[in-house]
C-alpha positions as CSV (number, residue, x, y, z in Angstrom):
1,X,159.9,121.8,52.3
2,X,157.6,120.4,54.1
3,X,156.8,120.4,58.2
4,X,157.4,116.4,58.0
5,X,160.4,117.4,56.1
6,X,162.5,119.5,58.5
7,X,161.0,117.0,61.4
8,X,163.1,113.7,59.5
9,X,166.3,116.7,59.0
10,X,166.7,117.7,63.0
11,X,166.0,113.8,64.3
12,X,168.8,113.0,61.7
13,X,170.7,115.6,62.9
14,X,170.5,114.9,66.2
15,X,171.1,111.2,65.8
16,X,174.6,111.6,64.0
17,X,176.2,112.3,67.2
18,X,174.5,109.1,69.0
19,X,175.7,107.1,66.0
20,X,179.5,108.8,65.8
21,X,179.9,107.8,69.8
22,X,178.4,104.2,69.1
23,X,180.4,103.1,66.2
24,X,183.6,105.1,65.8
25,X,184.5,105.9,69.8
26,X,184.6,103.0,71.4
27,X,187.8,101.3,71.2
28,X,189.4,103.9,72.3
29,X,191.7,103.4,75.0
30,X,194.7,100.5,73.7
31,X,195.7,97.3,75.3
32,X,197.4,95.5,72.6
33,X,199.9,96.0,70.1
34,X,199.8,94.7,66.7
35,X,203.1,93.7,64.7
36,X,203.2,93.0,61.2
37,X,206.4,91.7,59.9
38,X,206.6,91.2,56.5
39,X,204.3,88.1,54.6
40,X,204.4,86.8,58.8
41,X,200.8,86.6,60.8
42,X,200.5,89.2,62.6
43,X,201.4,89.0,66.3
44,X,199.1,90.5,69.3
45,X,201.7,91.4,72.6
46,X,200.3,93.4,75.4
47,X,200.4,96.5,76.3
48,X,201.0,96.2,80.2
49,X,205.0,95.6,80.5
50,X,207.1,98.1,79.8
51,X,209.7,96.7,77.0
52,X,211.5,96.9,74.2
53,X,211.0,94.6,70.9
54,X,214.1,94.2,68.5
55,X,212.3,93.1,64.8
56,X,213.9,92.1,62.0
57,X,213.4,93.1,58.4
58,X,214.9,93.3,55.3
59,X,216.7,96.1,56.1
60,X,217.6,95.5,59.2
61,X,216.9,95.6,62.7
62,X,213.9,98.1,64.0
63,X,213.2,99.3,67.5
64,X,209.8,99.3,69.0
65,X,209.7,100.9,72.5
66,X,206.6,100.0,75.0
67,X,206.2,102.0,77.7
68,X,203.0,103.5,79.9
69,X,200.2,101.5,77.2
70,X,202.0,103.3,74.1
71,X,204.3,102.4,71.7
72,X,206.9,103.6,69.6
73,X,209.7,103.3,66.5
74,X,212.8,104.2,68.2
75,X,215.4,103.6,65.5
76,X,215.1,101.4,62.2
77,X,217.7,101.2,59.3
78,X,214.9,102.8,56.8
79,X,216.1,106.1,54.7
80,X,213.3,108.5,55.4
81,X,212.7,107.3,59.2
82,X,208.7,108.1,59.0
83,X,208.2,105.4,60.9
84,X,210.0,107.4,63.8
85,X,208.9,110.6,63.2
86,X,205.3,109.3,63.4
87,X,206.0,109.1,67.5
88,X,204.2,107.7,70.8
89,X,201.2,106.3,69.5
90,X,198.5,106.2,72.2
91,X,194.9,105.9,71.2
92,X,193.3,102.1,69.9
93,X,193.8,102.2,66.0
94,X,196.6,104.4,65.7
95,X,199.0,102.9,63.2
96,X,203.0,103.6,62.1
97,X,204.8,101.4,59.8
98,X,208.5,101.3,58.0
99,X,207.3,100.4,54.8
100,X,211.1,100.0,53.3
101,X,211.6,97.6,56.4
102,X,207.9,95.8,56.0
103,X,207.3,95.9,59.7
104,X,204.1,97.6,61.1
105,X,202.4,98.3,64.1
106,X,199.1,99.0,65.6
107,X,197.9,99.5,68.7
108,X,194.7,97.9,69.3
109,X,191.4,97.8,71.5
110,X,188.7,96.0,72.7
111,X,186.4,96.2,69.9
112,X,187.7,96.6,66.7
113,X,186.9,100.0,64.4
114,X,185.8,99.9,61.0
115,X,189.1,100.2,58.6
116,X,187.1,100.9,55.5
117,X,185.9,103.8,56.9
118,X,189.6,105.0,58.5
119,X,191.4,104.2,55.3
């Protein structure tokens, strides 16, 4: 390798954090919430009340608990209860869904993140 060569290797190097802060970190802190219920849009409520949202699916009814910017599953009529289990979820793209229920949520930020790259 050449002098030129390991010059282009430490400024990429030492551009990858720059680039991980500028385009994966900056949504970071949640103000919405994201519901998906079923074939339905997808409703935006905010994060700021504390609350507690009763949705219906095909199942039944699940529980999503608001509190302090986070949310939650508290109960749901699913078999396995992932959804619950998954707990507070806290940080802008963090996602929990009761798949046999077809209701999902996600907490979302200012700017959105790239989702090809986080699924």
């Amino acid at each position: 390798m050449t002098r030129a060569d390991w010059l282009l290797l430490v400024a990429v190097i030492g551009c990858l954090p720059l680039l991980y802060t500028h385009f994966w970190s900056r949504e970071g802190v949640a103000r919405y919430l994201q519901v998906q219920e079923g074939n339905q849009p997808a409703r935006i409520i905010d994060l700021a009340p504390d609350r507690e949202l009763v949705l219906e699916g095909p199942l039944g009814a699940s529980g999503i608990e608001i509190h302090a910017g986070r949310a939650r599953f508290v109960h749901s009529p699913c078999p396995g209860k992932n959804c619950i289990q998954a707990g507070w979820l806290a940080a802008a793209g963090e996602l929990a869904a009761c798949l046999p229920n077809r209701i999902s949520i996600q907490l979302r930020g200012l700017h959105p993140r790239f989702d090809a790259i986080n699924f």
